[in-house]
KEPA-106246 format. One record per residue (C-alpha): residue in three letters; chain; x, y, z. Coordinates in steps of 0.5 Angstrom, whole numbers. Layout:
BEGIN
dogu = ala; zagu = A; x = X; y = Y; z = Z
...
END
This chain:
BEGIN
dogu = unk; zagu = A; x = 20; y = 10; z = 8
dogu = unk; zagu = A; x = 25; y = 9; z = 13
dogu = unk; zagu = A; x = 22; y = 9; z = 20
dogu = unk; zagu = A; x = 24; y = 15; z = 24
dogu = unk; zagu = A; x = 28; y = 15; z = 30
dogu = unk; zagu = A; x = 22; y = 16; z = 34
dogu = unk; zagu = A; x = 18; y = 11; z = 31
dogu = unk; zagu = A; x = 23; y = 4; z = 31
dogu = unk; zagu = A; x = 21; y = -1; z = 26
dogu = unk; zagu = A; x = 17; y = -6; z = 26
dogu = unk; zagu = A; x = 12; y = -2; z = 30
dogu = unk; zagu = A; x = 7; y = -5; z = 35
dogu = unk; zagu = A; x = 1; y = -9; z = 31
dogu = unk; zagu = A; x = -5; y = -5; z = 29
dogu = unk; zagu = A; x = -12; y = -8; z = 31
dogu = unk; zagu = A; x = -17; y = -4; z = 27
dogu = unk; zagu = A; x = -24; y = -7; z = 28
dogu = unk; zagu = A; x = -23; y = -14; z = 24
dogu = unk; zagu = A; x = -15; y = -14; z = 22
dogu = unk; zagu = A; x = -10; y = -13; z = 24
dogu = unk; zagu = A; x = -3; y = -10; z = 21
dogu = unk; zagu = A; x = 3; y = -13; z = 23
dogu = unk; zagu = A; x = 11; y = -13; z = 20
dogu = unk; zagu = A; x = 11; y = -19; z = 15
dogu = unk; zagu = A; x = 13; y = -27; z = 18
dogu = unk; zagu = A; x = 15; y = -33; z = 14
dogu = unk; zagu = A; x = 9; y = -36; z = 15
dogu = unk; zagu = A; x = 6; y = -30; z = 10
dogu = unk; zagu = A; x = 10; y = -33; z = 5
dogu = unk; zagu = A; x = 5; y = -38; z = 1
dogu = unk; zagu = A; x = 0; y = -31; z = 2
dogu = unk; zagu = A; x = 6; y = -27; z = -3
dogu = unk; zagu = A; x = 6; y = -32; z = -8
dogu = unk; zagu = A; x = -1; y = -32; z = -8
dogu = unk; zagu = A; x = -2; y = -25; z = -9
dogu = unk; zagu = A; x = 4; y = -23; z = -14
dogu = unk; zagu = A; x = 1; y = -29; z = -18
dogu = unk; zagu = A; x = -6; y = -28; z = -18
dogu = unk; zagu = A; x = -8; y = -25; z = -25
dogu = unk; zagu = A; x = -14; y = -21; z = -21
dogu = unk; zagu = A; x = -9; y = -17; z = -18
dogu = unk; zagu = A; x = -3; y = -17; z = -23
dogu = unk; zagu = A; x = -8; y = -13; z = -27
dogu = unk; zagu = A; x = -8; y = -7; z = -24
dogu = unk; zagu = A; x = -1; y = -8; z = -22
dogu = unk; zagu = A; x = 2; y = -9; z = -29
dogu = unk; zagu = A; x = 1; y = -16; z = -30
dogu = unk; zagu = A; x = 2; y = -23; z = -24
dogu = unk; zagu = A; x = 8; y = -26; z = -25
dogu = unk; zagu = A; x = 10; y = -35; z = -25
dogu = unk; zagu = A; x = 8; y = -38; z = -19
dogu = unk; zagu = A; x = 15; y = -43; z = -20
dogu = unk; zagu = A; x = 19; y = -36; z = -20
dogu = unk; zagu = A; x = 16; y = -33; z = -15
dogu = unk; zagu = A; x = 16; y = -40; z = -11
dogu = unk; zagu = A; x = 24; y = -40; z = -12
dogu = unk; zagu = A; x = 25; y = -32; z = -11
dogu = unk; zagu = A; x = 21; y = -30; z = -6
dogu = unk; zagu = A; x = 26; y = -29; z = 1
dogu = unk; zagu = A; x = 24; y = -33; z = 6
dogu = unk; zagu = A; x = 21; y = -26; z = 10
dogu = unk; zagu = A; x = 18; y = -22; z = 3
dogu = unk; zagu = A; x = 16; y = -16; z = 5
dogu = unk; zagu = A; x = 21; y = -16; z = 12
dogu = unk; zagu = A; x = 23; y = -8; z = 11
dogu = unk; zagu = A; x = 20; y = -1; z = 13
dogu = unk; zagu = A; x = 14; y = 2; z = 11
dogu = unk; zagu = A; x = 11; y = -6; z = 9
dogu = unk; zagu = A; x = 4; y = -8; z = 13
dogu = unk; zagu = A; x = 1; y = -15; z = 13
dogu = unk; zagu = A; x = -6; y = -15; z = 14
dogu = unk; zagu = A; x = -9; y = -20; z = 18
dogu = unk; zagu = A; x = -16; y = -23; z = 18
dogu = unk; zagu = A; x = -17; y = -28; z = 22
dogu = unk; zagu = A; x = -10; y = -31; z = 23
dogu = unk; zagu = A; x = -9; y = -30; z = 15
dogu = unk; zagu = A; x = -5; y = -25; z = 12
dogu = unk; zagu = A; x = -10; y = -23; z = 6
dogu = unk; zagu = A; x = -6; y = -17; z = 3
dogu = unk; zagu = A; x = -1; y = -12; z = 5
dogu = unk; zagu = A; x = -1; y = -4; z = 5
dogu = unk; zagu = A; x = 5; y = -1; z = 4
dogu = unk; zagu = A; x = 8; y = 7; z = 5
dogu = unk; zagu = A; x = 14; y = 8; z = 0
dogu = unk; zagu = A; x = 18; y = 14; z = -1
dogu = unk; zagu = A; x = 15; y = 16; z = -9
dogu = unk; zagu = A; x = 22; y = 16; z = -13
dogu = unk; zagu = A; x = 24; y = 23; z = -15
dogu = unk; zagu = A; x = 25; y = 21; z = -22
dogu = unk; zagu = A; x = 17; y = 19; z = -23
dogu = unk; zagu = A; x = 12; y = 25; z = -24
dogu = unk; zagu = A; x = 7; y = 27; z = -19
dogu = unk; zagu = A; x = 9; y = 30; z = -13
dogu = unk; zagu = A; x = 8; y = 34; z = -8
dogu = unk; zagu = A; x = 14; y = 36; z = -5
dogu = unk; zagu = A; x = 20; y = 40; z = -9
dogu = unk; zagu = A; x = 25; y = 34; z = -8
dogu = unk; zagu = A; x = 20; y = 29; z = -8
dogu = unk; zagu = A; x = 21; y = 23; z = -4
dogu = unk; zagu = A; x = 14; y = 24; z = 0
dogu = unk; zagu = A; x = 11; y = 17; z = 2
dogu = unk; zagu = A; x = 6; y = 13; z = -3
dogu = unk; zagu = A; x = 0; y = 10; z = -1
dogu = unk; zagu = A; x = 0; y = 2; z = -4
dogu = unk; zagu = A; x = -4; y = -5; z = -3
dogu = unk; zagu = A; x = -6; y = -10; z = -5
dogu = unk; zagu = A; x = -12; y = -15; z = -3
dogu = unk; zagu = A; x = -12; y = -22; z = -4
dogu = unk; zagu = A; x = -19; y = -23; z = -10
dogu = unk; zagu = A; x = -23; y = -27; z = -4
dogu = unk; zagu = A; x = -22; y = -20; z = 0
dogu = unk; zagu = A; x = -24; y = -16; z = -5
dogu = unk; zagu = A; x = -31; y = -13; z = -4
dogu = unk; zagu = A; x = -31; y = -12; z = 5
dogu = unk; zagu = A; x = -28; y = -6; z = 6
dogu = unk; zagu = A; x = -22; y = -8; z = 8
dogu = unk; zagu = A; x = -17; y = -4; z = 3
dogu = unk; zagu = A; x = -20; y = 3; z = 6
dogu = unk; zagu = A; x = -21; y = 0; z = 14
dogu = unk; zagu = A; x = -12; y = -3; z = 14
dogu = unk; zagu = A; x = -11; y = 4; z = 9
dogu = unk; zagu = A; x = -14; y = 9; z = 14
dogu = unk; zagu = A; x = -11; y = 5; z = 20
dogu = unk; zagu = A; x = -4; y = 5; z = 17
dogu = unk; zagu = A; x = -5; y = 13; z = 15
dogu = unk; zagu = A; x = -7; y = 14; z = 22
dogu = unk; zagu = A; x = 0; y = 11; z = 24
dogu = unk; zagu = A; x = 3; y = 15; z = 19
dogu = unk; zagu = A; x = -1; y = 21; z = 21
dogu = unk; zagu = A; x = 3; y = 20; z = 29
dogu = unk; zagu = A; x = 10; y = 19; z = 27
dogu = unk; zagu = A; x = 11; y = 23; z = 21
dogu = unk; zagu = A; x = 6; y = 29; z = 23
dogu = unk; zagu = A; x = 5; y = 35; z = 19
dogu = unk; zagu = A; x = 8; y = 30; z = 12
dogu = unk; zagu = A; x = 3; y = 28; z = 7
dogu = unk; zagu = A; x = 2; y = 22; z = 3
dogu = unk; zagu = A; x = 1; y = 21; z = -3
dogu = unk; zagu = A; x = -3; y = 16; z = -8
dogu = unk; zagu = A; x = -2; y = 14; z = -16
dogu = unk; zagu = A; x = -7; y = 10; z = -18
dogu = unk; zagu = A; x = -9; y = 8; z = -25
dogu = unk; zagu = A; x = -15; y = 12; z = -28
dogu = unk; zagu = A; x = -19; y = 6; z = -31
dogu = unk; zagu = A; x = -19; y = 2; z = -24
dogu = unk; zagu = A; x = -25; y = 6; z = -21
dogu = unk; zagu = A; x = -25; y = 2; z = -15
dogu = unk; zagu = A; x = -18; y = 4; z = -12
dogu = unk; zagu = A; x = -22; y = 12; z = -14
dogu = unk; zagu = A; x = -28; y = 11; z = -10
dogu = unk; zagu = A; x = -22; y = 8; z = -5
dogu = unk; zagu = A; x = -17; y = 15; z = -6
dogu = unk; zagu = A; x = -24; y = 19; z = -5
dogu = unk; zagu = A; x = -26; y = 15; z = 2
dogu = unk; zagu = A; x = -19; y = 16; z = 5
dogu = unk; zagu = A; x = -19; y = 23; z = 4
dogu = unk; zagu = A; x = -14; y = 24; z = -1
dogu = unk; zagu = A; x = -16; y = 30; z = -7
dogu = unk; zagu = A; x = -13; y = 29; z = -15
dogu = unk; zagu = A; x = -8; y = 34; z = -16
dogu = unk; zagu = A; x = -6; y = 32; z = -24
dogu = unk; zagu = A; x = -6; y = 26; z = -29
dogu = unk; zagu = A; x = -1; y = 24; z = -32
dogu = unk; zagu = A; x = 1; y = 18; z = -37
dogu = unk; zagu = A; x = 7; y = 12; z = -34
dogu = unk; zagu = A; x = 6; y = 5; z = -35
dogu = unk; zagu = A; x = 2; y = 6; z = -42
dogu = unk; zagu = A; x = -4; y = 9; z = -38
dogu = unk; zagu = A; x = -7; y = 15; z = -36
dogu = unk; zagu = A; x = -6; y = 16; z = -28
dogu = unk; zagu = A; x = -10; y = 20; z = -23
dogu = unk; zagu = A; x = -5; y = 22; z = -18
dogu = unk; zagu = A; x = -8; y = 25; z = -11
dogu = unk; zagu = A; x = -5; y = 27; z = -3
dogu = unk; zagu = A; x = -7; y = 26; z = 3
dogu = unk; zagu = A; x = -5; y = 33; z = 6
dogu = unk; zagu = A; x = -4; y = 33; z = 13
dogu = unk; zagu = A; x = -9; y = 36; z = 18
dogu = unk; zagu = A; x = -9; y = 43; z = 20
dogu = unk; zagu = A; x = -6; y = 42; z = 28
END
């Protein structure tokens, strides 16, 4: 997603009730490697790569580019939220040239289980909500991982097709935007 003229990236942190969502800074780095190499997590996200090739590929600032959000606990980056523009040559859209923004996250396992996915998701929902008003979102995620389900449902976001990519069937939902 590139951040529209009215919106300049990064925006102004965004402070939830416990977290906060902010651009990503050098001292995320430990925190990039940790999730890309966490097992717990690389189920869900095709597998986790080597720590000693992340360690040697990760820049300096991961994840320093519009549309990623580092969620903070307590000074410590636990996970990331990020809204992507879909690629036209992937299926489920919603939008005949495709390109609509995509919800994603990703926790950290010990932050799994508090709530947190659904409070950083709703709050940078809510962001994208003022400055690209009237645009939906929307979420792919696989059909076999009914936590992200329960999490799509919570934030409001309705099924529109399945479909099979990545060798498993995928549940593709949006989030339309609110009648104004």
């Amino acid at each position: 997603m590139t951040a529209p003229a009215s919106a300049p990236w990064p925006p102004a942190p965004i402070r939830t009730g416990r977290l906060v969502l902010r651009a990503s800074e050098a001292r995320d780095r430990a925190a990039f490697v940790e999730l890309f190499s966490s097992p717990e997590v690389g189920a869900h996200v095709g597998g986790a790569r080597p720590r000693d090739e992340l360690d040697r590929a990760m820049p300096e600032v991961p994840g320093s580019r519009a549309g990623v959000f580092v969620v903070v606990l307590d000074d410590a980056m636990i996970g990331l939220v990020t809204l992507d523009p879909r690629g036209a040559d992937r299926p489920g859209h919603v939008l005949p040239e495709g390109g609509e923004a995509e919800l994603g996250y990703l926790f950290l396992p010990r932050a799994w289980g508090h709530g947190y996915a659904a409070e950083a998701c709703a709050a940078a929902l809510g962001w994208f909500a003022g400055v690209r008003p009237g645009e939906p979102v929307v979420l792919s995620t696989r059909t076999a991982n009914e936590r992200a389900l329960r999490l799509a449902e919570k934030l409001g976001f309705v099924e529109r097709e399945r479909f099979e990519e990545y060798g498993a069937e995928q549940w593709f939902g949006v989030l339309e935007p609110a009648a104004g």
